[in-house]
C-alpha positions as CSV (number, residue, x, y, z in Angstrom):
1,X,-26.3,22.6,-11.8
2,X,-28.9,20.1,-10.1
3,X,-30.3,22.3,-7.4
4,X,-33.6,23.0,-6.1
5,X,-34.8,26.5,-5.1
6,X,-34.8,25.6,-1.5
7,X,-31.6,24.7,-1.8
8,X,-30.7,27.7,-4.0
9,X,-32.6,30.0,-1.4
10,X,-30.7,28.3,1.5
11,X,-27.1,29.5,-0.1
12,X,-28.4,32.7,-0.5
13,X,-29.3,32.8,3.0
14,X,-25.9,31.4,3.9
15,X,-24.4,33.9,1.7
16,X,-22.5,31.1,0.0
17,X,-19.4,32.7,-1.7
18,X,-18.6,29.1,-3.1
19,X,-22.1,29.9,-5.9
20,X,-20.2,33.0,-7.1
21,X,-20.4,32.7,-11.3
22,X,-22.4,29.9,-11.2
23,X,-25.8,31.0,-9.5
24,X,-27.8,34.6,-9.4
25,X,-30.7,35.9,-7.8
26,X,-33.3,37.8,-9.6
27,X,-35.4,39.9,-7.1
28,X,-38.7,40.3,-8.0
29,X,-39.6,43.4,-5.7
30,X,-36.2,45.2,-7.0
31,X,-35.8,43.7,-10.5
32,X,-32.2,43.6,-9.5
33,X,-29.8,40.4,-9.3
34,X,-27.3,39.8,-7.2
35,X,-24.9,37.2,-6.5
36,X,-25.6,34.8,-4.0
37,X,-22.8,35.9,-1.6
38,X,-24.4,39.9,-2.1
39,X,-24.3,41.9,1.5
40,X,-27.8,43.1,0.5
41,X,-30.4,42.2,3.2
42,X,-32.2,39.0,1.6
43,X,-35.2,38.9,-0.4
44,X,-38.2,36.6,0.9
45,X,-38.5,33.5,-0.9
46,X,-41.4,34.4,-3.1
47,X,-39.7,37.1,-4.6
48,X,-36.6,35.0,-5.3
49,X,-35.8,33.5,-9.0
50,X,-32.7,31.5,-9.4
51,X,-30.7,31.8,-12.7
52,X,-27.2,30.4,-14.1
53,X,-26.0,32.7,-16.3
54,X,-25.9,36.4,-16.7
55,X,-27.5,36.4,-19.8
56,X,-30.7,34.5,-18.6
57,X,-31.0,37.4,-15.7
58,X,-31.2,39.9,-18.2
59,X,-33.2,38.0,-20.8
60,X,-35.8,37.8,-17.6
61,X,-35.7,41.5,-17.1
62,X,-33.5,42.4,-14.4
63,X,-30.8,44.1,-13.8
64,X,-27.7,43.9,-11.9
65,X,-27.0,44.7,-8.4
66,X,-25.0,47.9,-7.7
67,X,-24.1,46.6,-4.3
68,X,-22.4,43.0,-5.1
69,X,-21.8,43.7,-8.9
70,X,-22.5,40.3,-9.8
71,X,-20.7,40.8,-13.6
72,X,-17.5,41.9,-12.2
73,X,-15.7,38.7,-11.6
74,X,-15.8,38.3,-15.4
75,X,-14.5,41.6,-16.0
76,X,-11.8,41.3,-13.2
77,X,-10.4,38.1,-14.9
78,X,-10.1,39.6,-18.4
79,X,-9.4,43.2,-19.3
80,X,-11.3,43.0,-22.5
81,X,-14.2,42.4,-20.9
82,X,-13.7,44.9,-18.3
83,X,-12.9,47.6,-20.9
84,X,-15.9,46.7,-22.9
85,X,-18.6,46.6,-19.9
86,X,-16.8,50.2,-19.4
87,X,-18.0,51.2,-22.9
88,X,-21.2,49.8,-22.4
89,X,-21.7,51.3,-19.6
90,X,-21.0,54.8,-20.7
91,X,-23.8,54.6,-23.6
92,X,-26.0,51.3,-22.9
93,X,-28.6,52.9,-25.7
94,X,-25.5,52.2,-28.2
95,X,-26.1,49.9,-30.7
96,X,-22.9,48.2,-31.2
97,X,-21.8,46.6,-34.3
98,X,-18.3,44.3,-34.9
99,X,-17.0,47.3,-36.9
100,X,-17.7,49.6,-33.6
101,X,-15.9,47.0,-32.0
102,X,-12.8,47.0,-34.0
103,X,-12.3,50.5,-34.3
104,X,-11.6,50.4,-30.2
105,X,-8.7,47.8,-31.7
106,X,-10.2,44.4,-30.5
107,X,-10.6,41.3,-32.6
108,X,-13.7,40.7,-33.0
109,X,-13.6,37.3,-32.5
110,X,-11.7,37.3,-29.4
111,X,-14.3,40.0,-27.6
112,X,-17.3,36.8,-28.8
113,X,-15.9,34.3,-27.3
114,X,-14.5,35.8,-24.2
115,X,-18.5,37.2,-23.2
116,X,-19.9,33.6,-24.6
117,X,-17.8,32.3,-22.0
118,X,-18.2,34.1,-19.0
119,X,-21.5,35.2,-20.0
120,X,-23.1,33.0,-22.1
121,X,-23.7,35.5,-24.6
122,X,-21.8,37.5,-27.5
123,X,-20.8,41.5,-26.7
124,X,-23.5,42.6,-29.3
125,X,-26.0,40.1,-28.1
126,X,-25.2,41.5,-24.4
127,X,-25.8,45.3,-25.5
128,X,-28.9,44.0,-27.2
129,X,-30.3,42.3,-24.2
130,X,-30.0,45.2,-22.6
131,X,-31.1,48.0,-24.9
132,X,-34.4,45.7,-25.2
133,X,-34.8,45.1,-21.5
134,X,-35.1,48.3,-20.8
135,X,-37.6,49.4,-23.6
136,X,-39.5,46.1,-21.8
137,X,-39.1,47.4,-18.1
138,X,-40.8,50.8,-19.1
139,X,-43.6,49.3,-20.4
140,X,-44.2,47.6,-17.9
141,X,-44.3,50.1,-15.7
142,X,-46.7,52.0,-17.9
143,X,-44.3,54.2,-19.2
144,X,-45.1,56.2,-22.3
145,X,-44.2,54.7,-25.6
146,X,-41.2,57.4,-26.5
147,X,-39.7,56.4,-23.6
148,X,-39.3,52.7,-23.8
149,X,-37.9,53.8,-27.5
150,X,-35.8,56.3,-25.6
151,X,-34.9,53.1,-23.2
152,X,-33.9,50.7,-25.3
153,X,-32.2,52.8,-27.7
154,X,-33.6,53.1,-30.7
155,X,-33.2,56.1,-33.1
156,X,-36.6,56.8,-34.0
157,X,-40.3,56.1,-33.0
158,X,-40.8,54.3,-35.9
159,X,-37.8,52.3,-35.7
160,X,-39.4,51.3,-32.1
161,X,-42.2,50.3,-33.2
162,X,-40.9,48.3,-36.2
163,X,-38.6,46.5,-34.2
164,X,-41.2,45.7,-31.4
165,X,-43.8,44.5,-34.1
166,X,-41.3,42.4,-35.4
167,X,-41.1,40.9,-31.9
168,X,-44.5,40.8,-30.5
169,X,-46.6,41.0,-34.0
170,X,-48.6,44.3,-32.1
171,X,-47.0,47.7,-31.7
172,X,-46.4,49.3,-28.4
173,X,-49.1,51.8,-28.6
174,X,-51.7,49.4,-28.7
175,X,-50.5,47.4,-25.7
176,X,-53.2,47.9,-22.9
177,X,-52.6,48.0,-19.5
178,X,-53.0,45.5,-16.8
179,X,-54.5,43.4,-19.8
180,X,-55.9,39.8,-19.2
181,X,-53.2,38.5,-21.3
182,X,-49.4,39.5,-21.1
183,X,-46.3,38.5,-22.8
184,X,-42.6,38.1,-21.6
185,X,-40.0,36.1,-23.4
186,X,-38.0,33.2,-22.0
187,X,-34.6,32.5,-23.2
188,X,-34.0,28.7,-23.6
189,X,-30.1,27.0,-25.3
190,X,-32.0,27.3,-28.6
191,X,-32.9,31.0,-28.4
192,X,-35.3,33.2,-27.0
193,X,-39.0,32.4,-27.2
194,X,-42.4,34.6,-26.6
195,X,-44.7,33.5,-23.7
196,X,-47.9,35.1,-23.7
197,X,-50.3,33.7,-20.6
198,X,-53.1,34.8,-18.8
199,X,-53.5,34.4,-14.8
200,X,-54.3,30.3,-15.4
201,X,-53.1,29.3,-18.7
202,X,-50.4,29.4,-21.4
203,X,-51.8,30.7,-24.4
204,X,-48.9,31.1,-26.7
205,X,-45.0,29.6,-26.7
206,X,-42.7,30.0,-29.3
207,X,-39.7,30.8,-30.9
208,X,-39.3,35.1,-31.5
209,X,-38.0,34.1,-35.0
210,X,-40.5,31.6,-35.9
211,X,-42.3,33.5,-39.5
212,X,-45.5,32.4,-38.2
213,X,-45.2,33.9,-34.3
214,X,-46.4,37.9,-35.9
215,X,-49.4,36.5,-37.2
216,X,-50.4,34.4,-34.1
217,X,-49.8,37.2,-32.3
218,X,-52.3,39.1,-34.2
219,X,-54.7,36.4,-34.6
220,X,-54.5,36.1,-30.4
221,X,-55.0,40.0,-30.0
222,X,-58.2,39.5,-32.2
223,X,-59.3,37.2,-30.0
224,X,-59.3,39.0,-27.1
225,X,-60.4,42.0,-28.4
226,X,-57.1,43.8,-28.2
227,X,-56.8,42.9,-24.3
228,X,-52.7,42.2,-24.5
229,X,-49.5,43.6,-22.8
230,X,-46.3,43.0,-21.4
231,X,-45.9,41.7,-18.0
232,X,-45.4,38.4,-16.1
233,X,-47.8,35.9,-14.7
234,X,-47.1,32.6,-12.1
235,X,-47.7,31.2,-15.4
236,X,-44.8,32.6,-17.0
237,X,-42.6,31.7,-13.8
238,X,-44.1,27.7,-13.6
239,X,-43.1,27.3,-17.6
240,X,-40.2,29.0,-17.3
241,X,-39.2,26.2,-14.8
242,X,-40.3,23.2,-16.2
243,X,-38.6,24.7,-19.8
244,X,-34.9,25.0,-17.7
245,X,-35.7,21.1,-16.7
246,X,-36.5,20.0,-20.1
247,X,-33.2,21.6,-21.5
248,X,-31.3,20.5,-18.4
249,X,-32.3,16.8,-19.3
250,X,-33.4,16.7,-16.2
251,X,-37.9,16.1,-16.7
252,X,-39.9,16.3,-20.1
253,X,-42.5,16.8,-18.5
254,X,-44.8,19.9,-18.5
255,X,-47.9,20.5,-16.0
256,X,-48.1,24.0,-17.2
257,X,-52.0,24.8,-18.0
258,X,-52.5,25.0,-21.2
259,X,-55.2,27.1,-23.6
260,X,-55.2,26.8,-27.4
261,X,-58.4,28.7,-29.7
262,X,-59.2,25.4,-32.3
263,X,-61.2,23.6,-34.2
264,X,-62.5,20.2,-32.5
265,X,-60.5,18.5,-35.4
266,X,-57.3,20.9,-34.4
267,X,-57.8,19.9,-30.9
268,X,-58.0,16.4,-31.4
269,X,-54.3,16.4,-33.0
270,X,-53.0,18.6,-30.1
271,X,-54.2,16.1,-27.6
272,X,-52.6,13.1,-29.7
273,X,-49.3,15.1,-30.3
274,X,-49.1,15.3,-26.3
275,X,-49.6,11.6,-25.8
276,X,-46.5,11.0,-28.2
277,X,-43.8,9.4,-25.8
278,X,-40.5,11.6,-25.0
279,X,-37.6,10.6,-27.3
280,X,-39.9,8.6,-29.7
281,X,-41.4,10.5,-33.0
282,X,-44.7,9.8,-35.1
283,X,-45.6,10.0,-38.5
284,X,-48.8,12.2,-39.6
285,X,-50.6,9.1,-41.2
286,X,-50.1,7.4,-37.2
287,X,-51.8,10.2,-36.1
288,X,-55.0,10.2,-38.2
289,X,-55.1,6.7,-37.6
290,X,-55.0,7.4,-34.0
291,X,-57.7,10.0,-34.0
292,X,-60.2,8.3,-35.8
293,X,-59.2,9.7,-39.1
294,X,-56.9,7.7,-41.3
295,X,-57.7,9.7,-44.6
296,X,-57.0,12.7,-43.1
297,X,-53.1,12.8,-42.8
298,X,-52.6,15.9,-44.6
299,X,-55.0,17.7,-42.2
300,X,-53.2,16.6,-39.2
301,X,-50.1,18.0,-40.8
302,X,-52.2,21.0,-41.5
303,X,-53.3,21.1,-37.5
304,X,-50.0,20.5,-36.4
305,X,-48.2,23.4,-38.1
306,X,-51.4,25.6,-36.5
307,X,-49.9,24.6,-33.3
308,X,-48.6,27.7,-31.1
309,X,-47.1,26.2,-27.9
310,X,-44.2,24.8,-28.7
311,X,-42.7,22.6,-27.0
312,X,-45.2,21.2,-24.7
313,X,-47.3,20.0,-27.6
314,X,-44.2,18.3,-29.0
315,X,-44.8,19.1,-32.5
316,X,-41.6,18.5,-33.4
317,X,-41.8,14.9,-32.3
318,X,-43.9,13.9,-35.9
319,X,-42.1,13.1,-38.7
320,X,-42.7,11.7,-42.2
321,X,-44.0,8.5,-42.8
322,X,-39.9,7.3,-44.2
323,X,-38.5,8.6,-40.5
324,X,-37.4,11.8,-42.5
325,X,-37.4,15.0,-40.7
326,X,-40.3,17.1,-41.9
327,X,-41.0,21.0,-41.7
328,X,-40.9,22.3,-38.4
329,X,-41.9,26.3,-37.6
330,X,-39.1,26.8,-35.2
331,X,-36.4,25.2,-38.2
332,X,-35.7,22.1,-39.0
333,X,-31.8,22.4,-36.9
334,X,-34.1,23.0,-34.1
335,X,-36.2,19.8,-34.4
336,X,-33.2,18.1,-34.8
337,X,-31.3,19.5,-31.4
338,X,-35.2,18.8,-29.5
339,X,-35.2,15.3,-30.4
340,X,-31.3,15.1,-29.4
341,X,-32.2,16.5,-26.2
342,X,-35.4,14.0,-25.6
343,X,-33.2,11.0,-26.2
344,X,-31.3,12.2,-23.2
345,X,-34.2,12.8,-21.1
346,X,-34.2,10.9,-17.4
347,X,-38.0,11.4,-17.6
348,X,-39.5,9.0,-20.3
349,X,-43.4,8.8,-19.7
350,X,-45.1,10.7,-22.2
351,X,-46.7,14.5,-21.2
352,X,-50.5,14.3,-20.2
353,X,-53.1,16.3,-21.8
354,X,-54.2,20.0,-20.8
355,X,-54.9,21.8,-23.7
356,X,-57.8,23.1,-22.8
357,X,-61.2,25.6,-23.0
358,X,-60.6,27.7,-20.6
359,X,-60.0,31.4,-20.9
């Protein structure tokens, strides 16, 4: 769906029943969403954010209206859906397996791809999403640390805090409040990925099950002396957007300000990676010849593996020097599926510059 937020906001204005399972509403000053058509008096326009799928509502941290029930549809069209939800609903801190699945005497194959389709998401992924958003919500809201374990189900503090290093590379006790730089995660077609951005700049993009994203996490925390939490910045909404054009095929490009801790020589390749054109790839050799540096091919490789915003320094547009696809952090099926996506792209000037120094 093609639409712009004004557009988007004006149906929701309209109460447009014709949006119903195609659009939602996250409200910002509620953290609920809600169906376009929902009865509920309407949100103002900065507290509106438009999703197309369920799973991306929840993934962004809300959750859904009591008043419109904006999952129901789904549930009213297939009873195994509807008796699921129902079990769901009764323990959300459950954590589901396919076993727990079959012992209520559903084929486990069936119950995945009747949520994949009306939700855009699995069962388990669903009760996941869930268990995790509200371990998120309470720390946001400065809640203590046993109860966003208590929130998102987990058994055990120390399961908690395993599970949330695993995430985030920190554990939850350290987090600081109304720290200078927070991290949400965005979920994209090719999986959830960790934004961590301060009030003017993206300082950190990737995939949550990149090896790599634990230590950059760390290395980030060090350089800020510990000054990192969870939360949400413009930032996080403005790359948010331009990542849901990118994947749409609708722009490649990204104006989302960018901050990356580097060597001059590091910097240098991020700057060239950027000027790569979308849907055309680059060899590391190319790229030291571009920067001055033509015996240094194995250090731009070097550089460009250090590189922590996916994405929007298109890393994954260099290659080897025979065309072959070479490692990429985020998995080679990855790279492959990006450049798929770039050669569809109606947006084919290449992404300007701004990595930058700023805090």
């Amino acid at each position: 769906m093609h639409m712009s937020n004004d557009e988007l906001y004006q149906a929701l204005l309209a109460r447009d029943a014709a949006f119903d399972g195609r659009a939602f509403v996250g409200v910002t000053s509620t953290g609920v969403f809600c169906r376009l058509s929902c009865p509920a008096r309407k949100p103002k326009p900065e507290n509106c954010r438009f999703f197309f799928s369920v799973a991306d509502c929840i993934q962004a941290g809300f959750r859904a209206c009591k008043r419109c029930s904006p999952m129901q549809p789904a549930a009213l069209s297939d009873p195994v859906i509807a008796d699921l939800l129902t079990e769901l609903n009764k323990d959300p801190a459950r954590r589901w397996s396919e076993r727990d699945v079959q012992a209520l005497g559903y084929d486990a194959s069936t119950v995945r791809r009747a949520f994949q389709r009306h939700y855009g998401v699995t069962f388990l992924e669903l009760s996941r999403l869930l268990r995790i958003r509200d371990g998120f919500a309470t720390l946001a809201h400065k809640g203590p640390v046993l109860a966003a374990q208590h929130d998102s189900g987990f058994a055990s503090g120390s399961g908690f805090r395993q599970a949330f290093a695993k995430l985030l590379g920190i554990a939850p006790g350290s987090l600081k409040q109304n720290a200078m730089l927070r991290a949400d995660w965005l979920s994209t077609p090719l999986g959830d990925m960790i934004a961590v951005a301060s009030a003017s700049h993206l300082h950190l993009l990737e995939f949550i099950d990149r090896k790599a994203l634990p230590g950059e996490l760390r290395r980030l925390r060090q350089a800020m002396a510990g000054d990192i939490g969870i939360g949400r910045f413009v930032i996080h909404d403005q790359a948010e957007t331009e990542l849901r054009a990118y994947f749409a095929g609708r722009c490649a490009l990204f104006s989302t300000p960018l901050h990356q801790q580097g060597s001059p020589f590091q910097q240098q390749v991020w700057s060239a990676l950027q000027q790569i054109p979308v849907g055309s790839t680059c060899s590391y050799g190319a790229i030291a010849r571009q920067i001055g540096r033509p015996e240094a091919a194995r250090a731009v490789a070097r550089a460009n593996g250090a590189n922590q915003i996916a994405l929007m320094v298109p890393c994954h547009r260099v290659v080897g020097a025979d065309g072959a696809l070479t490692g990429y952090g985020g998995g080679l099926w990855r790279k492959q599926k990006l450049l798929a996506i770039e050669q569809q792209h109606q947006c084919q000037i290449p992404s300007s510059p701004h990595t930058g120094a700023q805090p």
